[in-house]
N, C-alpha and C positions, 0 to 999 in steps of 0.2 A: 577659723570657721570653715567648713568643708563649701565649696564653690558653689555647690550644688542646691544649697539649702537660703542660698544668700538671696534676699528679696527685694527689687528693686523699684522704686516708683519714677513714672514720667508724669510731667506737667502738662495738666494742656495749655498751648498758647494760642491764645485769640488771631486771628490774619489781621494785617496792617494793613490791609489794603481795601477798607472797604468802601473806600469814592469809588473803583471803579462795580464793586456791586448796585450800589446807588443807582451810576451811571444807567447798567445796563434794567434796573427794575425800572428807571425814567424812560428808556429808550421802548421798552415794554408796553408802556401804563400807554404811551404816544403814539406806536406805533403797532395797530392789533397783528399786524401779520408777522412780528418779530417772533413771537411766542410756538407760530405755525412754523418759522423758518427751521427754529431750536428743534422743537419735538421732529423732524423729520431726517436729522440728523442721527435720532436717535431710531431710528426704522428699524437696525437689527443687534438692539441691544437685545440681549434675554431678559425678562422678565421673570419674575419681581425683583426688585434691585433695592439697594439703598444709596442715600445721597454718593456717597464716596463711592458706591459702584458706577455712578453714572457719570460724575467726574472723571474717573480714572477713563470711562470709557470716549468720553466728547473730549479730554484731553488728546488721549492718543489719535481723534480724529482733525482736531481745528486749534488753532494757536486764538481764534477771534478773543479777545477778552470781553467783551458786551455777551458772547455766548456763553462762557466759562462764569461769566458773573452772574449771569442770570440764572445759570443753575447751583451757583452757591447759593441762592436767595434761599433754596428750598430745605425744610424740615429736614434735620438732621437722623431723628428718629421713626420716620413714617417708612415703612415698607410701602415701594409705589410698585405693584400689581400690573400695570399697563402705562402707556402713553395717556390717554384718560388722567388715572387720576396724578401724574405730574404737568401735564395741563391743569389741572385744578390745583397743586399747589404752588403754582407761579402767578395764577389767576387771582390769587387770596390778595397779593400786593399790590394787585391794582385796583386801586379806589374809583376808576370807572367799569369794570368788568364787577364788580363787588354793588355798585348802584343798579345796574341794569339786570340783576338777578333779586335786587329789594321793591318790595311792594310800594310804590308811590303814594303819599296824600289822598292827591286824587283817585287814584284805583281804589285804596280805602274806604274814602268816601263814597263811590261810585260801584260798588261790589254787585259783580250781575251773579246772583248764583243760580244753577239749577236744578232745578227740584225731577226727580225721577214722576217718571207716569206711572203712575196709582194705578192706571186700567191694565198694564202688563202683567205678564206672568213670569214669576224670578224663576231662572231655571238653574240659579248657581246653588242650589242644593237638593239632598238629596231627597227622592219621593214620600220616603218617610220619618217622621221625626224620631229622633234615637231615643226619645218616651213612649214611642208606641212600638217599639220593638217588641219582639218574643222574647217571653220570658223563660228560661230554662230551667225547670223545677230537679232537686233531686229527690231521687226515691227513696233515698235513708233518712233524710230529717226533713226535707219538706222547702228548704230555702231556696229561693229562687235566684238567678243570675243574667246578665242581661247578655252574657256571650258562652256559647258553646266552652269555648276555650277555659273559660272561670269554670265551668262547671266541670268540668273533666278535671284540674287542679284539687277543686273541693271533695269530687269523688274518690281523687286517688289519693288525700289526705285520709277522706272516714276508712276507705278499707285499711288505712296504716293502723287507726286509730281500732278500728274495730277487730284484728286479726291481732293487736298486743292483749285484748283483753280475757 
């Protein structure tokens, strides 16, 4: 069989080691400023990255293994965009950074909402409503359109229409 055509499969193998990931999502969950120490290491990685790009990159800076472990914690498949949202996926493993972003019983219970003043004037839209617009009528059948645009499309269909006949 020629070399060239020969197809090969690799296994993936899970890491043995994962007390010291544990170690470092406890060390995390314990300690909030651990999380701050990690991401600031990471100050001039480029962006957007994946897990193994960020590895590769905190490797070649720190041998720490609580640091190395904690960014094993993260999604293997998520493109992280910024520092931000790998802050947010190391965040996801701590079950007290996870409580203090969920609505409590009592806030539940206790929900203040507020209601907009009725006597203002909303100015997040425009002066006129897009059913009281101009209507654009054409001269050869009579149908109207609510933009210039459509009617210059519909005119320059009837002269096709009306110049084959």
């Amino acid at each position: 069989m020629d070399e060239s055509k020969k197809i090969e499969a690799v296994r993936h193998k899970a890491e043995d080691n994962q007390e010291s990931l544990h170690k470092a999502v406890n060390k995390a969950s314990k300690d909030s400023n651990f999380i701050s120490q990690v991401l600031e290491q990471l100050d001039t990685l480029k962006f957007p990255a994946y897990k193994h790009q960020i590895l590769s990159f905190i490797q070649s800076k720190t041998s720490d293994e609580d640091v190395i472990g904690l960014l094993k914690s993260l999604n293997d498949t998520v493109l992280f965009r910024d520092k931000y949202d790998v802050k947010q996926g190391l965040e996801q493993e701590n079950s007290e950074l996870k409580q203090q972003y969920q609505i409590s019983d009592n806030t539940r219970k206790n929900l203040e909402v507020q209601h907009p003043d009725q006597t203002q004037k909303r100015k997040d839209y425009p002066e006129t409503p897009a059913t009281a617009m101009k209507n654009y009528i054409c001269d050869f059948c009579g149908k109207d359109f609510q933009s210039k645009d459509q009617l210059i499309k519909h005119q320059e269909f009837e002269f096709k229409a009306k110049g084959q006949e």
